[in-house]
DODRENNU-607351 format. One record per residue: residue number from 1; x, y, z of N, C-alpha, C in turn. Coordinates in steps of 0.001 Angstrom, whole numbers, plus 500000, padded with zeros to 6 digits. Example, Ala and Ser with C-alpha at 12.3 -4.5 7.8 and 13.67 -1.06 7.14 Angstrom:
pos:nxx:nyy:nzz:caxx:cayy:cazz:cxx:cyy:czz
1:513190:494310:507800:512300:495500:507800:513200:496700:507800;
2:512850:497750:507080:513670:498940:507140:512900:500030:507870;
//
This chain:
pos:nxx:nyy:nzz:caxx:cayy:cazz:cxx:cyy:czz
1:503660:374048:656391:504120:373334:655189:504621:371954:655588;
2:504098:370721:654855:504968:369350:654869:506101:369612:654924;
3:506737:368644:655728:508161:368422:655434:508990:367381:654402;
4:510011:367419:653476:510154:366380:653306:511114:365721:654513;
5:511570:364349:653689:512504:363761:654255:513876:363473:653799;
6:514729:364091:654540:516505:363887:653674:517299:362831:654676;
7:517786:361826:654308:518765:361198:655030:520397:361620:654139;
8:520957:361929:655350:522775:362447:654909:523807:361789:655556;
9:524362:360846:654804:525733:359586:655700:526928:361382:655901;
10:527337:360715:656753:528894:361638:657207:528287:362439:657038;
11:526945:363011:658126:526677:364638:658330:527408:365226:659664;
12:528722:364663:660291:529229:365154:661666:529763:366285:661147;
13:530411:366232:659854:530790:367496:659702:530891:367932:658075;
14:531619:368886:657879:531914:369573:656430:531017:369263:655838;
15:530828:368964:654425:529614:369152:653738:528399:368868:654273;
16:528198:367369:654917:527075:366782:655457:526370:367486:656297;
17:527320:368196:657395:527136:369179:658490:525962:370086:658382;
18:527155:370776:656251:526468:372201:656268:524914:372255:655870;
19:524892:370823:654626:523866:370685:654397:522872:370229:655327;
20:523024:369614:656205:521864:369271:657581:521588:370707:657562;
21:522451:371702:658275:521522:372915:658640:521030:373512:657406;
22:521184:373532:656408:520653:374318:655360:519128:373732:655130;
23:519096:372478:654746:517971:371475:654683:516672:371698:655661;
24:517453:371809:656937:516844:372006:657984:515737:373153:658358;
25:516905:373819:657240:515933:375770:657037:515208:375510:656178;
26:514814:374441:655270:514199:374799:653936:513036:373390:653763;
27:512723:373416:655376:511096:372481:655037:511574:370767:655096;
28:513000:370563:655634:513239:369015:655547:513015:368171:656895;
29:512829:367373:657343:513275:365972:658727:514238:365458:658311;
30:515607:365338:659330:516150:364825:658721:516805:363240:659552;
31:517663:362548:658576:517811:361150:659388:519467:361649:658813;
32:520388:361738:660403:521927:362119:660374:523003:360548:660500;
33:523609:360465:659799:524433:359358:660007:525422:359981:659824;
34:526557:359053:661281:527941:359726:660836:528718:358311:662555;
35:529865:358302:662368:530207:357699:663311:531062:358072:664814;
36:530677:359227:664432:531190:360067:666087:529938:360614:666564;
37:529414:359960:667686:528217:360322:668294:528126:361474:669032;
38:528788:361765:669753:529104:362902:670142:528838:364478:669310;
39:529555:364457:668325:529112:365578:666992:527575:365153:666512;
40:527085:364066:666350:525556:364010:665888:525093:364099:666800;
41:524834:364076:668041:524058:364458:669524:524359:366119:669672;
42:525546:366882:668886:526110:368479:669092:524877:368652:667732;
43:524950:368064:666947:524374:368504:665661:522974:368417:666148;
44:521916:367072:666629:520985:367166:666885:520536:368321:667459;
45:521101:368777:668295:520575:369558:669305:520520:371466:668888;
46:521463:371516:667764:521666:372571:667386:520316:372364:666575;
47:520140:371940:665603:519122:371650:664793:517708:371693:665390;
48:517319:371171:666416:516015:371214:667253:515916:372756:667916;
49:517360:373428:668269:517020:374982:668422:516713:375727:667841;
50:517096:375346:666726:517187:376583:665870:516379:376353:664120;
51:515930:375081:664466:514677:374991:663581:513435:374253:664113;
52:512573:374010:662872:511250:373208:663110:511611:371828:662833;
53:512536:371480:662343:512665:370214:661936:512550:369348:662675;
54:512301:367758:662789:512080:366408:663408:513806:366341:663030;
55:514442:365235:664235:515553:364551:663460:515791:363592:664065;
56:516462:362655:663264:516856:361607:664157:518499:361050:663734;
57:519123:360666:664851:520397:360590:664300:520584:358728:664210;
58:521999:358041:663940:521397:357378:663607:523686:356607:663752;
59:523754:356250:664352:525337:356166:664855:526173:354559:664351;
60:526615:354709:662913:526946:353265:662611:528285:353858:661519;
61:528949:352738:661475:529950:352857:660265:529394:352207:659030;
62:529406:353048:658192:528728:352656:656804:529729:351490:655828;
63:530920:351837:656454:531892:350097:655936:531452:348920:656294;
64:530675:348665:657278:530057:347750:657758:528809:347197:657777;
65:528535:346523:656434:527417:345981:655843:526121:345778:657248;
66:526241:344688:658086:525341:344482:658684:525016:345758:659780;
67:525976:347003:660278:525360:347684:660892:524698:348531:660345;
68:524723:348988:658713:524093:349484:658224:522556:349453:657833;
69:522911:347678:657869:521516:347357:657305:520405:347719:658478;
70:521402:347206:659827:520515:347516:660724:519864:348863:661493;
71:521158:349551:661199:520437:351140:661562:519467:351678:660672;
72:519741:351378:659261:518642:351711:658345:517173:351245:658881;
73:517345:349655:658775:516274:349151:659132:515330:349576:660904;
74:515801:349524:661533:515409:350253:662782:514295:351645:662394;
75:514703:352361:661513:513894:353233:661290:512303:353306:661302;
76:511312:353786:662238:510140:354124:662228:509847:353837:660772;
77:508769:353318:660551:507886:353066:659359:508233:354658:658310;
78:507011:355466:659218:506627:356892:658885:508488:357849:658002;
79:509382:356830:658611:510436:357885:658164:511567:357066:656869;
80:510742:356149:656847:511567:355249:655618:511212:355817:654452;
81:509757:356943:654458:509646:357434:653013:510522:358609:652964;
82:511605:358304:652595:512971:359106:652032:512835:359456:651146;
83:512721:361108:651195:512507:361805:649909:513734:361729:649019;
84:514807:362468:650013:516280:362722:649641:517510:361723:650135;
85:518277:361479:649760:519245:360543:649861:520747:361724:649481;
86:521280:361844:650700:523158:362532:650486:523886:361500:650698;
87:524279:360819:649753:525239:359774:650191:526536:360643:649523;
88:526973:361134:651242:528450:362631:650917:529320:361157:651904;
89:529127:360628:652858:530363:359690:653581:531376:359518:652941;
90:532467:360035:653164:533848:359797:651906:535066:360346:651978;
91:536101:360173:652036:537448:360547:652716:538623:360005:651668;
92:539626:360622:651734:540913:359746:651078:541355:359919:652316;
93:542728:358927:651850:544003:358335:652972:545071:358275:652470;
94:545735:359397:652731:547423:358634:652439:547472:359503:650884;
95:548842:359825:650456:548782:360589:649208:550225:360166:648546;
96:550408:358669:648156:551772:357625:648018:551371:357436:646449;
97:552216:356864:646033:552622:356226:644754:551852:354955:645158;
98:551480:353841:643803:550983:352458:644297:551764:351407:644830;
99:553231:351516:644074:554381:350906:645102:554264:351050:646655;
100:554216:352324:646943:554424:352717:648036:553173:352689:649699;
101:552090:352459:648893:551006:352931:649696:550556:352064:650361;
102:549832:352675:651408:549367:351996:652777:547807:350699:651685;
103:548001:349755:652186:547123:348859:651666:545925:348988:652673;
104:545937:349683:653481:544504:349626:654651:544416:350947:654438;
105:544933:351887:653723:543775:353230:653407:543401:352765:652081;
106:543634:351915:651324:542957:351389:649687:541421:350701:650788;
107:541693:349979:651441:540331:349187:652213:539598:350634:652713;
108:540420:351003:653518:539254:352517:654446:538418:352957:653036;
109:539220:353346:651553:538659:354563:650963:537404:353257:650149;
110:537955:352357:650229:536851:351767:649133:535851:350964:649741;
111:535904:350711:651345:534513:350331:651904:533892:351440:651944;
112:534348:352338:652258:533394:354246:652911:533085:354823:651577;
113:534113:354758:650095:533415:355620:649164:532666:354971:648420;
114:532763:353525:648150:532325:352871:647024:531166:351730:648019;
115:531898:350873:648770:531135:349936:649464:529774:350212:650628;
116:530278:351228:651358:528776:351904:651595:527908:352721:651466;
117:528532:353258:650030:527699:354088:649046:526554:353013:649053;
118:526866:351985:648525:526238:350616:647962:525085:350195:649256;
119:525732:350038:649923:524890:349150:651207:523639:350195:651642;
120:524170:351703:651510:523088:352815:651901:522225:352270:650654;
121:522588:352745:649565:521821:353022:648530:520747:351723:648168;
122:521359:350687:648643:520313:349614:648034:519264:349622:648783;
123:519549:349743:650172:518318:349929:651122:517065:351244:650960;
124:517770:351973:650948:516476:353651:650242:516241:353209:649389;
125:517116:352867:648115:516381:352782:646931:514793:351788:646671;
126:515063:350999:647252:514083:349923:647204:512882:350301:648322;
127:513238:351536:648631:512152:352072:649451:511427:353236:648631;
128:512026:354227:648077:511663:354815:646961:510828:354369:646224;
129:511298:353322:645448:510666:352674:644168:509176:351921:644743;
130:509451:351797:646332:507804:351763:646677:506701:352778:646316;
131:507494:354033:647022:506979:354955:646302:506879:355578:645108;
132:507328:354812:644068:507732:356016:642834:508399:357491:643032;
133:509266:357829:643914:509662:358697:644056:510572:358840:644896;
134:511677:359642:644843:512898:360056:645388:513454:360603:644605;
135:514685:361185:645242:516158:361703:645023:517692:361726:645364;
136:518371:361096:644795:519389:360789:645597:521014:361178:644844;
137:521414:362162:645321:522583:362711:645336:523973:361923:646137;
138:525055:361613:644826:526007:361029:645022:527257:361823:645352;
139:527922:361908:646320:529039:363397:645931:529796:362820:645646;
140:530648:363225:644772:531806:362292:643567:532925:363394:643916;
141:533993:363767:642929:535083:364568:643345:535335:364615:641600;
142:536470:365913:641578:536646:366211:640422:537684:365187:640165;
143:538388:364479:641201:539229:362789:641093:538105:361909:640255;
144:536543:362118:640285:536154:361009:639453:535604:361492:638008;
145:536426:362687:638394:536464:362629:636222:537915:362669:635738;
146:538865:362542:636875:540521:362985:635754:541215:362264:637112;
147:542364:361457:636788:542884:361224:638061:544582:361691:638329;
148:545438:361856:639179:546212:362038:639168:547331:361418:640389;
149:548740:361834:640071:549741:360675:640618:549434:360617:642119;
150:549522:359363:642695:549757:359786:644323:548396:359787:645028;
151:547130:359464:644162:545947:359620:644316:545115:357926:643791;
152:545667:357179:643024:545075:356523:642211:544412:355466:643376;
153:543885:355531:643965:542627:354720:644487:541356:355249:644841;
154:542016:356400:645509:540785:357670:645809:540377:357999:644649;
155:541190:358135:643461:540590:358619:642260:539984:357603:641710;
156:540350:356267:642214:539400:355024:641578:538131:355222:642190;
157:538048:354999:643811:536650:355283:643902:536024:356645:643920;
158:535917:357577:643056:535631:358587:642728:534947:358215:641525;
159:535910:357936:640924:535936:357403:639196:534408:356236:639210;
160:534333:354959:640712:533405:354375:640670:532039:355139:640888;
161:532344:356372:642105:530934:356572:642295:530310:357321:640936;
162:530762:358043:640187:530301:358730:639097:530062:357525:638745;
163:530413:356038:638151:530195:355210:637512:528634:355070:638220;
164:528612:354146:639072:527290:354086:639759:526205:354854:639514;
165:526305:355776:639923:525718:357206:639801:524875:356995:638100;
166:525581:356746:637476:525230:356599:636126:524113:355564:635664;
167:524703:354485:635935:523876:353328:636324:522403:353759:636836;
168:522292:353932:638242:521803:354079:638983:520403:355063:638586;
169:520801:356011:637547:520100:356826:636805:518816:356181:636232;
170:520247:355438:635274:519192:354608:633943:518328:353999:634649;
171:519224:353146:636060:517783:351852:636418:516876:352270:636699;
172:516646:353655:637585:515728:354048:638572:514796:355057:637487;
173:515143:355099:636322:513634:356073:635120:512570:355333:635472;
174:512567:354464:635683:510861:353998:635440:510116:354361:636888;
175:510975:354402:637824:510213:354591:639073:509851:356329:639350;
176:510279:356927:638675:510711:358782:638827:511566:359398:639690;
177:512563:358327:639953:513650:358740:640935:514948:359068:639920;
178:515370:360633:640905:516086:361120:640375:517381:360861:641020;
179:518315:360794:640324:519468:360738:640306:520733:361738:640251;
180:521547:362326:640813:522385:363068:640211:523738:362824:641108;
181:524966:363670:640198:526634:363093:640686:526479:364739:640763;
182:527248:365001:641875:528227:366161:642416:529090:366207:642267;
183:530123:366683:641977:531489:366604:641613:532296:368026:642125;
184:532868:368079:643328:532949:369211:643941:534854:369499:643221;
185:535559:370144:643169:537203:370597:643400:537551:370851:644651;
186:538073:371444:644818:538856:371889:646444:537871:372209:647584;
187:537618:371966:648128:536500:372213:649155:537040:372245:650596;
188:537404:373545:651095:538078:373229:652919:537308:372559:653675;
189:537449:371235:653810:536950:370727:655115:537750:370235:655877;
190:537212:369137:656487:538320:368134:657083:538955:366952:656195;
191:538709:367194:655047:539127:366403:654043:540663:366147:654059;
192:541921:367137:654285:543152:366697:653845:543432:366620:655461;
193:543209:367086:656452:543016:366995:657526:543355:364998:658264;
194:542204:364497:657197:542070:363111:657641:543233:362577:656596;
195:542930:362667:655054:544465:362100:654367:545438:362410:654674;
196:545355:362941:655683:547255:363445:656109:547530:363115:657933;
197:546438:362333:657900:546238:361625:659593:546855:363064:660813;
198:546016:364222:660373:545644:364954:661692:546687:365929:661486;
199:547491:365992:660203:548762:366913:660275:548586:368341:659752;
200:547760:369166:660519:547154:370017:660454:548257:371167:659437;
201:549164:371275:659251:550252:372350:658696:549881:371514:657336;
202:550212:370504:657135:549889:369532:655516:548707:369951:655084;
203:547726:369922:656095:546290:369835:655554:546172:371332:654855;
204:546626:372207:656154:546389:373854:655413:547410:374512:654030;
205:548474:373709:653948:549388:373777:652829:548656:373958:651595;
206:547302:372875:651343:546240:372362:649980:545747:373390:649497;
207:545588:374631:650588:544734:375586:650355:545534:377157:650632;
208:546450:376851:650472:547085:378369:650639:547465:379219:649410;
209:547261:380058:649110:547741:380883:647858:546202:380851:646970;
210:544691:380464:647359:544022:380684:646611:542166:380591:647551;
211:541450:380906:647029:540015:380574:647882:539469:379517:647564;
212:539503:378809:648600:538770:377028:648073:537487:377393:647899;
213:536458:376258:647624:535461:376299:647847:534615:375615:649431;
214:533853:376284:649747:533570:375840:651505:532082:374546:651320;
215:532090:373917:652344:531203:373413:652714:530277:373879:652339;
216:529969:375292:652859:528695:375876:652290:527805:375849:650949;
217:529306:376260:650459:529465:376381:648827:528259:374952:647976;
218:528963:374016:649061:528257:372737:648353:526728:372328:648733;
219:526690:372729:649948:525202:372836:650631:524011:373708:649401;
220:524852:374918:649525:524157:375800:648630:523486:374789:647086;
221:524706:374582:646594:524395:373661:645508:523478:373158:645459;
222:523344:372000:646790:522481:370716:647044:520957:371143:646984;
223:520963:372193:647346:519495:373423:647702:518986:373268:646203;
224:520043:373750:645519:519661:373936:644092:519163:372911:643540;
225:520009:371976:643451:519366:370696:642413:518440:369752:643385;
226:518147:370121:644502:516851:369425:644691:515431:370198:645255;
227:515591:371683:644427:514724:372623:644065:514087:373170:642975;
228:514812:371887:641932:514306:371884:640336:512780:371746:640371;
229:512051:372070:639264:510755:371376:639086:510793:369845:639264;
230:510047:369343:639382:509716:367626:638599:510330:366960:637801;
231:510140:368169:636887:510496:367614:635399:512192:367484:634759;
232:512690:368252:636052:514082:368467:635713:514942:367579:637009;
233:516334:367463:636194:516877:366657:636796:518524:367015:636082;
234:518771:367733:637600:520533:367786:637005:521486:366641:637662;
235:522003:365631:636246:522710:364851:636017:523655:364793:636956;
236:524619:365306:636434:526289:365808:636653:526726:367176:636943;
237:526867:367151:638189:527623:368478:638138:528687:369037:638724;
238:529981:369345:638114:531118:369600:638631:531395:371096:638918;
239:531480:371331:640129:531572:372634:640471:533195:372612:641100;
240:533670:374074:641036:535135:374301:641086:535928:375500:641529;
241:536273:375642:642542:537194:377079:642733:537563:377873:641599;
242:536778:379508:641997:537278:379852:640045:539033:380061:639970;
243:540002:379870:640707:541074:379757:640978:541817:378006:640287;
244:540618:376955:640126:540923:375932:639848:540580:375710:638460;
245:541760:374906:638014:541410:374710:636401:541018:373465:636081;
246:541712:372579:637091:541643:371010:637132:541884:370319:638233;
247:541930:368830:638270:542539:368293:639736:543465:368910:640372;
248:544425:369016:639342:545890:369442:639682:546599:370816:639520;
249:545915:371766:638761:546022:372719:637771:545335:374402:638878;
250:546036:374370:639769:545589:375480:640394:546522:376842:640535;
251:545446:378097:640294:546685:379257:640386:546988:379841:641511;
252:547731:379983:642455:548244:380719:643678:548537:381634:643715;
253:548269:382513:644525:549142:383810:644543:549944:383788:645285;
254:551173:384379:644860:552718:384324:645749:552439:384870:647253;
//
């Protein structure tokens, strides 16, 4: 069977991770970006054992316009026809009031969630639309449909990528590229891990008293909506710990 082709920013770990190997099982090549080389050289290698897949990794910070352009661009001819697009790269920092907050995690969250969403996306896209065809999945957060205190930048660029995402829809109908927003709730990764700069007791606090949803969880997803027919195309989709009611709105058990 052909393979397609999936490129995934921040596949070193948690979602990106899970979905590389899932992808990997289900007929894809894939192109890994993430900025710890070390974990994408652990990832490559797991991936070449234990599947058929081609891969290539691909070692740049996506905040950084010109290395992006250039790792993109570097790419073999044969592998620029990008079927799939995971633009998952994305982190919060810091969990302050706006008085209070670090002004260089507002820069970290909005070059990595919003600014090289952008710099990835313009480059595939305009490779796509060569082809009339692609797919490209935005992962958004349930921060970019409702926001809350102590959050309001992360929830801004959340709030942007669903915006985009939207956009991005309308422009790309004429070419047959599909579009869709993810919108995950609680998800254990290394997510509070990094907003709480490594304070591992904080990070596991987020998730105690209920079952998050895993990495997997979201991989699984990703399987799904880019296993539709042709003809279909899921938009938006916010998936959620059945324990979770909202951003903020979760039940614990004592």
């Amino acid at each position: 069977m052909n393979h397609k082709i999936a490129l995934i920013t921040g596949a070193t770990a948690g979602i990106g991770y899970e979905t590389a190997l899932l992808l990997a099982q289900n007929n894809y090549d894939l192109i890994l970006t993430g900025r710890r080389k070390e974990r994408l050289d652990a990832l490559e290698n797991k991936l070449l054992s234990s599947s058929d897949s081609k891969i290539i990794t691909l070692n740049f910070d996506i905040r950084v316009k010109t290395d992006t352009e250039n790792a993109l661009n570097s790419l073999p001819d044969k592998w620029k026809a990008i079927d799939l697009l995971v633009n998952n790269a994305g982190l919060a920092a810091g969990l302050a009031p706006i008085n209070s907050a670090d002004v260089d995690d507002w820069e970290n969250m909005i070059d990595t969630n919003v600014k090289g969403l952008l710099y990835t996306s313009k480059i595939i896209t305009s490779w796509m639309i060569e082809r009339n065809s692609g797919h490209i999945i935005n992962i958004s957060s349930v921060a970019g449909r409702e926001s809350y205190p102590n959050g309001s930048v992360y929830c801004g660029t959340k709030h942007a990528v669903s915006a985009i995402s939207k956009a991005m829809r309308i422009e790309l109908l004429p070419y047959g590229i599909k579009v869709t927003t993810l919108s995950p709730g609680a998800v254990e990764t290394e997510f509070s891990l990094v907003r709480f700069r490594g304070d591992q007791q904080k990070a596991d606090q987020v998730y105690t008293g209920f079952q998050p949803l895993s990495a997997k969880d979201i991989a699984d997803t990703i399987l799904f909506i880019v296993t539709r027919p042709p003809h279909v195309n899921i938009d938006d989709l916010l998936i959620m710990p059945t324990s979770q009611g909202s951003a903020r709105d979760i039940f614990r058990k004592q």
